[in-house]
N, C-alpha and C positions, 0 to 999 in steps of 0.2 A: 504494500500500500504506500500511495504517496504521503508524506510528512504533511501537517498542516502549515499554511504562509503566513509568518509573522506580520504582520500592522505596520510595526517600525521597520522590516525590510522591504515592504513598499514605500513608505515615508520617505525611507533615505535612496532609492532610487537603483534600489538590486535588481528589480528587473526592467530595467526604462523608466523614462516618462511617459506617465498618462498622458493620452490626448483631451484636448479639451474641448467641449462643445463649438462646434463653428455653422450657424443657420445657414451659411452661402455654402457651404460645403458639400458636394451631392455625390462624391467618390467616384470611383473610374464609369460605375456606370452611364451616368453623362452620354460618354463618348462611345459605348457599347453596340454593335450592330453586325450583322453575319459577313465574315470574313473569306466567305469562300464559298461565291452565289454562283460562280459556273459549276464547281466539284458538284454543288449541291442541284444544282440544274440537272446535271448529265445522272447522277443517280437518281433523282427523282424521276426522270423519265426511263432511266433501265428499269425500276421497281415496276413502272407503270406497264412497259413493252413485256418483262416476265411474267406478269400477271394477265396481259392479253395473251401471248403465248399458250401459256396454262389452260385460259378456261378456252381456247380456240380446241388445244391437244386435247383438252378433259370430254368436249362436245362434241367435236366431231370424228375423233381417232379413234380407232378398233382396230385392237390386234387381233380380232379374224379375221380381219380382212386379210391378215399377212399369210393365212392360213388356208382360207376359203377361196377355192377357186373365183374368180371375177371375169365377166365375159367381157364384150372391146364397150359396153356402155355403163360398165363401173358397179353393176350390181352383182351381189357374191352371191352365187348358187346356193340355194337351199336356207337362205337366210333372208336376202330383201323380201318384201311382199311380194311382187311382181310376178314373182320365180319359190316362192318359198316351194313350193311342190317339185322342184327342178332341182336337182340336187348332183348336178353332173356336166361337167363345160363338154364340150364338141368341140373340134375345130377344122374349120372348113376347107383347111389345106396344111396339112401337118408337116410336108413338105418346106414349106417356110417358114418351121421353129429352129432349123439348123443351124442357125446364126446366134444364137443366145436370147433370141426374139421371136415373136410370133406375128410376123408381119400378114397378117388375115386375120379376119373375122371368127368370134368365138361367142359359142350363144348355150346356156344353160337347157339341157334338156333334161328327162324325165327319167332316164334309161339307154346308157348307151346304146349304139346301132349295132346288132348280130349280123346283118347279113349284107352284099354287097349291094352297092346302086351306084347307077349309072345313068344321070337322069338326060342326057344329051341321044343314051341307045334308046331308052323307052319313047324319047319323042319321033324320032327316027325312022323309030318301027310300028311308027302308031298306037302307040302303049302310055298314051297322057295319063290314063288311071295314076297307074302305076307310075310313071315320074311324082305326080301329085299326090299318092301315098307315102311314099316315101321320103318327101321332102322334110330337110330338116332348114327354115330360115328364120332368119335375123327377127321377123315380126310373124305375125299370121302367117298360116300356108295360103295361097294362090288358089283361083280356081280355075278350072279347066282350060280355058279361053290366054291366062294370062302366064301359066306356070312355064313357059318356054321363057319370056320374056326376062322372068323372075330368076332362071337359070342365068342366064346368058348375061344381065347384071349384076351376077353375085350379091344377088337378094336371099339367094338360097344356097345350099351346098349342090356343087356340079358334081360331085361324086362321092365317096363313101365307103372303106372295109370294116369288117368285121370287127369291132372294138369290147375292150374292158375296162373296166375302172380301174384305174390307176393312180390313186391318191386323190379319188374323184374326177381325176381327167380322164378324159377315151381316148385309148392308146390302141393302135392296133399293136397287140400281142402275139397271137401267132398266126404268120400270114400264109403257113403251108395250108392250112384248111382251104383257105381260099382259091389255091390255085384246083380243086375241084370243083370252081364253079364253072359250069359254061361261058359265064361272060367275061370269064380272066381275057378271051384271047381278043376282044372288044375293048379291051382298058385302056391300054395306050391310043390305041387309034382314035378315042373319044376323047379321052382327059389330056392328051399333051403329056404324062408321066408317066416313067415305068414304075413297076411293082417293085423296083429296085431301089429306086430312089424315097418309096415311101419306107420301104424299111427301114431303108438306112436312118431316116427322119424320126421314124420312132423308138429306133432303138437309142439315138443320141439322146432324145423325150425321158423315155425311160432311167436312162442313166446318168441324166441331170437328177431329175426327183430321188431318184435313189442317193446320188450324193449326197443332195443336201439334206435328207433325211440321216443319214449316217454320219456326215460331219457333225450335227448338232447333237446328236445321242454320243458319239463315241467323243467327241469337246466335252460333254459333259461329263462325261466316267472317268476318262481322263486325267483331266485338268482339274477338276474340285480341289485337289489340293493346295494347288499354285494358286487358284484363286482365292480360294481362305486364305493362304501364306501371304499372298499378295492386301491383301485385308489387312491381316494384322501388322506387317512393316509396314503401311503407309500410316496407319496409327501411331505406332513405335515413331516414325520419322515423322509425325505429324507432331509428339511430345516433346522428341529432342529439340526439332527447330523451334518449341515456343521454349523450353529452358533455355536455351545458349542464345536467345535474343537477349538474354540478361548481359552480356558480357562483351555479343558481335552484333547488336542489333543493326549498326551502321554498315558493315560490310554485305548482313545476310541482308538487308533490303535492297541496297546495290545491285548485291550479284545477283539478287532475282529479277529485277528489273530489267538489266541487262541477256540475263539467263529467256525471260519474256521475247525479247526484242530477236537473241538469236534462233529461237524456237520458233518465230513467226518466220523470219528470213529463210532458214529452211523451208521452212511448207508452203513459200513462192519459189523458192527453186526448184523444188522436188513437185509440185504440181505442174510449174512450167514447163517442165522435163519430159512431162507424161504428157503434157498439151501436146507437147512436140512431135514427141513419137507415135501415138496418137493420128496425129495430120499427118506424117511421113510414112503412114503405110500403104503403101501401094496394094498390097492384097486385099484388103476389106475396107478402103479410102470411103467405096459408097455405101458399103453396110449399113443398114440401119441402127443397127447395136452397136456399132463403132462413130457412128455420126453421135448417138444418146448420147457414148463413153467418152467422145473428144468433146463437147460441148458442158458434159459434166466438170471436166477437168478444170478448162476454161473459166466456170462460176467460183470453185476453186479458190482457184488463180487471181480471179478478181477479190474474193471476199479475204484471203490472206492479207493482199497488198493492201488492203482500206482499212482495217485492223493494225496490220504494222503502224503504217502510216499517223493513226487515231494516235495509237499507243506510246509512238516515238516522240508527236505534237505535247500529249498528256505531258512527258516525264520534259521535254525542254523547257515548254513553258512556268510549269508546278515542279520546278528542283528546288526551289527557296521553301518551299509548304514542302515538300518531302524533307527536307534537312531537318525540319521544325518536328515534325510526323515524327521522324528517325529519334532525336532527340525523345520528346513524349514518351514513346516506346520503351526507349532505354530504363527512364525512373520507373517506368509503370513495371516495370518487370525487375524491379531489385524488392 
């Protein structure tokens, strides 16, 4: 416990002199006012943009959809209304998934297709029914009168093998059944493609879904460790650096600043890098998958350099308020 203060050691002026009443006297607050209206600007509009973020993410984001097959008008099979009874994409030329893309039309149906069609021989051969039974298209089926027209605009599927569900996709699976149909030897002469090249289209189909399915289970059996591990040293290092601000609070805010600055100059170089190679392929230049992937690089590239840029302005301008900051820090942490 502290000692009680003697009378006469304040008398004789042991601890100062008292101040004395002074009515004009109004102390520093007077002159008191906010010191730091851009800092305070720029977070108040990040809090503001995180929080539109949020409830944008919280309203309209769905991880089935990451899951749920989606036809080419955005709605996921067996889930929107629309389709809820539809619980199985199509796709109307599986031939052009070979590229990392599904550049054609894809529409939720009821139950993939068993057997083969060929709606260009049925019209052909005077067999509208039958084109028009077996149509699978983008909206309504066609009626009699209009189902050629419907074919030949890729309103509808021109053709057709025998499919199975394949992670809810229609994959043709096995296409030796098929070549027992009579109309195998009518296929190419109708569609423009051989039973060769549809193979090959679904087997690369297949062996996509199957990756990504087995990457994400065997990452996860895996790796669980390294991720916990990973967990708890960013903890551990998340401790150490608030202790030893006690002692290096001046260098470790430097070098992170700086640490910032070379971390962003990387990832415009390294995304420029990949813009570049990217545009400089000649093999798949007009790919559609390759046009998405060099154009994604690109945004990139741009959002790196306006960040740097932001962050570099931040720290030249507010080095006098960082010193101050740095300072602060140091007392706060003894």
């Amino acid at each position: 416990m502290g000692k009680k203060v003697k009378q006469e050691d304040i008398d004789n002026g042991v601890y100062g002199k008292p101040l004395q009443y002074d009515a004009n006297f109004f102390g520093p607050r007077a002159k008191r006012s906010c010191t730091d209206i851009i800092c305070f600007l720029l977070f108040f509009f990040f809090v503001i943009a995180w929080i539109v973020v949020g409830v944008i993410a919280f309203s309209q984001g769905d991880p089935v959809k990451i899951i749920a097959p989606t036809d080419s008008n955005g709605k996921r099979c067996g889930y929107d209304e629309e389709v809820i009874d539809k619980k199985y994409l199509f796709y109307f030329d599986i031939t052009q998934c070979s590229l990392g893309s599904c550049n054609t039309p894809m529409v939720c149906v009821k139950k993939c297709p068993e057997e083969l069609y060929i709606g260009a021989y049925y019209i052909h051969t005077d067999q509208p029914e039958r084109a028009r039974d077996g149509a699978i298209c983008r909206g309504n089926v066609p009626d009699l009168d209009n189902i050629e027209a419907a074919l030949n605009n890729y309103d509808c599927a021109a053709w057709y093998l025998p499919t199975k569900s394949v992670a809810r996709r229609c994959i043709y699976v096995d296409l030796n059944k098929t070549f027992d149909n009579p109309l195998v030897d009518e296929f190419a002469d109708y569609t423009g493609t051989s039973l060769q090249q549809v193979e090959d289209a679904a087997d690369e189909t297949r062996a996509r879904l199957k990756k990504v399915g087995e990457t994400i289970v065997s990452n996860m059996e895996k790796n669980w460790p390294l991720l916990l591990g990973g967990l708890v040293i960013a903890m551990v290092l998340c401790m150490i650096y608030i202790v030893i601000m006690r002692w290096f609070a001046w260098i470790i805010v430097w070098v992170s600043l700086f640490g910032v600055l070379a971390l962003l100059g990387f990832c415009c170089y390294i995304t420029w890098t990949k813009y570049r190679e990217t545009s400089n392929d000649e093999e798949s230049v007009d790919a559609p998958a390759n046009k998405a992937v060099k154009i994604s690089w690109l945004i990139f590239f741009i959002a790196s350099c306006i960040v740097l840029g932001v962050v570099l302005l931040l720290i030249i301008f507010l080095r006098n308020r960082i010193r101050i900051a740095t300072a602060l820090i140091t007392e706060a942490s003894r």
